[in-house]
N, C-alpha and C positions, 0 to 999 in steps of 0.2 A: 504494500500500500504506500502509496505518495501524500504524505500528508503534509499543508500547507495551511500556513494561518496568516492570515489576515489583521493588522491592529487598526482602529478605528483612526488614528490620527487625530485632529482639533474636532471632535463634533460640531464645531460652533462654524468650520471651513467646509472644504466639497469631500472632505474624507471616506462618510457611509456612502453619497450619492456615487461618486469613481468608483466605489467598491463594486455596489450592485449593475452601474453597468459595466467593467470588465468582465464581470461573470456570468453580466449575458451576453458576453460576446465570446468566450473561451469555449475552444471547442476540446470537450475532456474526454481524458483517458480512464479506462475501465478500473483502473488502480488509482485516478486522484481521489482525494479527500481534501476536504475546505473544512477551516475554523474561520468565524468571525468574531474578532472583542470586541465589543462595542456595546455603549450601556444600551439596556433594550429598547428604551422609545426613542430614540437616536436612530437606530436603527432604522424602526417601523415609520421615524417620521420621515426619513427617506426612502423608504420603499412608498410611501404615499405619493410622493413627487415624481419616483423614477421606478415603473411597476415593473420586479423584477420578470424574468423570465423561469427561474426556478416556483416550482407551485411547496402553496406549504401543507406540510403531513396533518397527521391527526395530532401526531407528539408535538408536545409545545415546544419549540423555536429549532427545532431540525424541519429542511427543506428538500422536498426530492429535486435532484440535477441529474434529469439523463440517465446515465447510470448508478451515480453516486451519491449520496447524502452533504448539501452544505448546514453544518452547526453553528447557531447562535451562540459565541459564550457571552450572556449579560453580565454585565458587570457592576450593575444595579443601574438606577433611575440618579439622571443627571440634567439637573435646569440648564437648557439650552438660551443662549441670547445670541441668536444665527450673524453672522457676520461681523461677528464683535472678540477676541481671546479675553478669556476670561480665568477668575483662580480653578474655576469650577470644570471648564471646559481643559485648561492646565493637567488638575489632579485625574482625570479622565484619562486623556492620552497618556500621561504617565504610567495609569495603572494596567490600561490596555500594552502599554511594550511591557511593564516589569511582569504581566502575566504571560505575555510571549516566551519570556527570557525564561521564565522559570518553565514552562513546555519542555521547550530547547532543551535545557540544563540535565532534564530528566529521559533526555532523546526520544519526547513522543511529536515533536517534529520534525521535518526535514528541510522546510525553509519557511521563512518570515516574510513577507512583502507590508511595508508599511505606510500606510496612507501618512500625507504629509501634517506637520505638526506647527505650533506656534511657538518658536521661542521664546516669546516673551512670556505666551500665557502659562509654558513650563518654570520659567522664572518666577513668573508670580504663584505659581503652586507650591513653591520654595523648591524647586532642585535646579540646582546650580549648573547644567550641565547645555552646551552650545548647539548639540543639536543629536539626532538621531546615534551617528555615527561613533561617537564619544558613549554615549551609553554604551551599547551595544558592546566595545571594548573593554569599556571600565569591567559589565560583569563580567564578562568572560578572564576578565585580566590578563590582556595582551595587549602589550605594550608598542608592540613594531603592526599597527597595519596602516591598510591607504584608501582615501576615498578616492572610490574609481567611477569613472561613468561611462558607461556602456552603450553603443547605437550602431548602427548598418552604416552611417557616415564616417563617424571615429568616436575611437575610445581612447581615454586619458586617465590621468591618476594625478595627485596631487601631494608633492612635495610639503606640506603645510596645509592647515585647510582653514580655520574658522579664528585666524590669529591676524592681531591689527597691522596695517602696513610695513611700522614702526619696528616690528619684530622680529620680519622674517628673513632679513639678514642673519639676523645670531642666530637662526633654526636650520643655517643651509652649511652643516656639517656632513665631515666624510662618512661618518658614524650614520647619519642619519636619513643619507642619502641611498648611501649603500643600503642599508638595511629598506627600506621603502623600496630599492631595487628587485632587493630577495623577493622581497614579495608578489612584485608585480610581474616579474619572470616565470613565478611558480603560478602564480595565478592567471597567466596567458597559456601556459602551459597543461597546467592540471583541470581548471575552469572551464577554457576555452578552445582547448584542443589543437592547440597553435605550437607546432615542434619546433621551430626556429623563428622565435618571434622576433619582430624588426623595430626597435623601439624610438623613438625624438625624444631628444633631451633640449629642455628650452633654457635659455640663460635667466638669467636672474634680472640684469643691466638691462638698457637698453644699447643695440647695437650688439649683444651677448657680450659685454666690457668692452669691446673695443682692442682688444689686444693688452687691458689690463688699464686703459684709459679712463675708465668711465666703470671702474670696479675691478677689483680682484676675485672676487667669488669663481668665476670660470677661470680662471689661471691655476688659484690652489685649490680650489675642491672638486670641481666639473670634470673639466678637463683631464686631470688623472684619471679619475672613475671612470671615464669613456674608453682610456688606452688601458685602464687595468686586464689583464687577460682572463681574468672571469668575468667580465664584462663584455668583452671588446667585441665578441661576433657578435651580439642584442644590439648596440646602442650605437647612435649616431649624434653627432652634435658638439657642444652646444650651438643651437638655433637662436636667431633674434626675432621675437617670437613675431614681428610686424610683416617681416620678409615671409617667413615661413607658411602664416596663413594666406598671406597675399597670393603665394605662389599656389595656392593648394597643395605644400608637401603632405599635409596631413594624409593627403591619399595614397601615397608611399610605403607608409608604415602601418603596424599593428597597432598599438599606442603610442603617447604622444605624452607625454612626462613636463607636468611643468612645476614651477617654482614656488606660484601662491595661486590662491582663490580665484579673484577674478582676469588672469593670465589666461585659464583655460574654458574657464565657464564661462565667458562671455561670448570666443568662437564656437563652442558648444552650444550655446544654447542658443545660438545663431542659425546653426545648423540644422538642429533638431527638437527647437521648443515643441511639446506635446507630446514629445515621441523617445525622450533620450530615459535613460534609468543609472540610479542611483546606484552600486554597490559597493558591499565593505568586503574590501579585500583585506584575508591575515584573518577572519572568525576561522572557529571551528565550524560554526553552523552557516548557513547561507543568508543573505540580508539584502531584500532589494529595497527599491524605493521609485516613486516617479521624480523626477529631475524637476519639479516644480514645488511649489509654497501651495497654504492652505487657499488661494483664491477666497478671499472673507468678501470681495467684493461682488462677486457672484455667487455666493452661498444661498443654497435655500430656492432657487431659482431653475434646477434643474438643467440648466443649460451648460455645466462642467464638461468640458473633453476629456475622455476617460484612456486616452490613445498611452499615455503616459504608465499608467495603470497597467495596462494588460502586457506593455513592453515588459514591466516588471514582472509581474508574473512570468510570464514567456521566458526569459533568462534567466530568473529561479531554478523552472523545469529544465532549462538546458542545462545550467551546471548544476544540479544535482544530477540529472543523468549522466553526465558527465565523471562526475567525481565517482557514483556509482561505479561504473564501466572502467573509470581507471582503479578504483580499488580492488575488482575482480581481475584484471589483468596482473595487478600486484601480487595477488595471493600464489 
């Protein structure tokens, strides 16, 4: 059995509505299985709005799908104030991933896909934490992974992720680079079934330093990494990342390795707003996401693109078949 669960995201955003339509648009296999966290009128009040395609049973909140069963896990009754984060909407999404995590922990899932969330209203629920990704780590306590994002146009990974401008100089070590390497090689590889993957390494500078003019960073840290010989058939660069998109290299490569946040998500999301996916490469478990925010200003409206949604899903299924497939050839 394929089991997959679903977390509600910001109730108060498009999180339950993306939910029910991805999953009336997923065409399942005779072995998936669906979990949904989500508090129950949350739920039902977007199944009001966006009427799913799964019919519901005689059992209260199991839904027949085709061949297989989707479950409601409620999480109790939560005051909704739609297109607003709030503490309430906060403690919500929070308890929907910390009930994921504890699934995971006990391996009665096999991937997560997570409707998007409010940082702030997770803030004001009091947990300290920047976003999806950082959770997800903290419990597992793994300290080396990368947010990657996933698309048929290109995939990247990000050297730093949710850290102010100011910072990401002191974050762009050998240590830290390298090991975010590890990761992304193994996860092109084991994930994505990529034997020799071809990777872009973007500078930091503009101009990639200029030959050390306009920054040192690609001099002492890049640039070794690149000619290091466990590195050196993967990686190419460093690129300046204005030439680089300009020219389309990104079409070149299998990912595309940048330095900070909005370095890589900006031509990403250029690319393939609605449609790109969110994952945390370096879990034990699998963790997608749609590459978008809670939309607070279309909430409640029905009118959410759910294309984002069902990518994620879709690449869950791949790499766990994946990782599946490669642990049996292991044995």
């Amino acid at each position: 059995m394929n089991r997959y669960i679903f977390t509600c995201g910001d109730i108060n955003g498009i999180g339950p509505e993306i939910i029910i339509k991805a999953l009336n648009r997923i065409t399942v296999n005779p072995d998936d299985n669906f979990s949904i966290i989500c508090p129950g009128n949350a739920f039902y009040n977007a199944a009001e709005i966006v009427k799913p395609r799964f019919r519901f049973s005689d059992a209260k909140d199991i839904f027949n799908y085709d061949s297989c069963n989707i479950w409601l896990l409620d999480i109790g009754k939560v005051k909704q104030k739609i297109g607003v984060p709030t503490v309430e909407s906060g403690k919500a999404a929070f308890k929907s991933i910390k009930t994921a995590l504890d699934f995971s922990t006990r391996g009665a899932c096999d991937a997560v896909i997570t409707a998007p969330i409010s940082k702030q209203a997770i803030n004001m629920a009091g947990h300290k934490f920047p976003g999806h990704t950082e959770i997800f780590a903290r419990s597992f306590n793994v300290k080396n992974y990368v947010m990657t994002f996933l698309s048929e146009k290109m995939n990247a990974a990000l050297a730093t992720i949710h850290e102010p401008v100011k910072k990401v100089s002191g974050l762009i070590t050998k240590e830290n680079i390298s090991g975010k390497l590890d990761v992304i090689i193994s996860t092109l590889k084991k994930d994505l079934n990529i034997t020799f993957p071809k990777i872009a390494v973007l500078g930091l500078n503009p101009h990639a330093g200029e030959n050390g003019i306009i920054g040192k960073e690609e001099l002492s840290i890049l640039i070794p990494i690149i000619k290091d010989k466990k590195y050196s058939k993967y990686l190419s660069g460093p690129f300046s990342p204005d030439a680089f998109f300009a020219n389309q290299m990104q079409k070149k490569f299998d990912l595309v390795f940048g330095m900070y946040h909005d370095q890589v998500l900006i031509p990403f999301k250029m690319m393939n707003f609605g449609a790109g996916v969110n994952f945390t490469a370096g879990l034990p478990i699998i963790r997608t996401s749609p590459d978008h925010g809670t939309a607070f200003d279309i909430a409640g409206k029905g009118i959410a693109d759910e294309s984002s949604m069902v990518s994620a899903f879709l690449y869950a299924r791949k790499i766990f078949q994946n990782r599946k497939a490669n642990a049996s050839r292991e044995r």
